[in-house]
N, C-alpha and C positions, 0 to 999 in steps of 0.2 A: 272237259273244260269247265274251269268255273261259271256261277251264274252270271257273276260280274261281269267276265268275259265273253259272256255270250251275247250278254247285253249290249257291250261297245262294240260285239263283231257287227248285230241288227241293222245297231245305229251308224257303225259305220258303211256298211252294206248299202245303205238305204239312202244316205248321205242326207237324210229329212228326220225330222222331229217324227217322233212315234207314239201310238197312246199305249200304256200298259196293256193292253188285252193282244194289240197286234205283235207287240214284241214276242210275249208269252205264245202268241200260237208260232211265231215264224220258231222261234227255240223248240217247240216239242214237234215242229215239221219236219227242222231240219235234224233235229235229235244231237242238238250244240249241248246242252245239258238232262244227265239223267239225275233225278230225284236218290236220295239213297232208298227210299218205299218205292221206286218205281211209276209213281205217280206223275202226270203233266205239270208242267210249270202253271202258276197260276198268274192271275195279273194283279194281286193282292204279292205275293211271293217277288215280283217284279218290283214293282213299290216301295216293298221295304228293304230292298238293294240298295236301290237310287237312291231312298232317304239318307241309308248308310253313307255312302260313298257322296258326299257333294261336292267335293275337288275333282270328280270325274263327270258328272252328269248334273243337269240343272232342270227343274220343272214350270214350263212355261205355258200359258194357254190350252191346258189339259195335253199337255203334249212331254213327252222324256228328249231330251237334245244332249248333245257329247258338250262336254267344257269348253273345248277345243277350238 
């Protein structure tokens, strides 16, 4: 799955606003995204998804929340 994708599963999962670090571990727990190196998702790496994407996700109160 995408990051993107893995990101709105979290949040919709979770059905709560999430801080970039919690997302980033619930994604290399659940193994919703592999890195192409292999390497864990980061919460920097998270970050700059959401920043991309702001028609889907919004940054509130140090928290990630769905648009929705």
């Amino acid at each position: 799955m995408k990051i993107e994708e893995a990101i709105l599963y979290c949040l919709a999962s979770q059905n709560r606003g999430m801080r970039t670090e919690q997302i980033a571990e619930m994604i290399n727990r659940n193994h919703l995204h592999i890195r192409k190196d292999g390497k864990p998702v980061t919460s920097n790496q998270v970050y700059a998804v959401v920043c991309r994407y702001p028609s889907m996700f919004v940054k509130a109160e140090g928290r990630i929340m769905l648009m929705i």
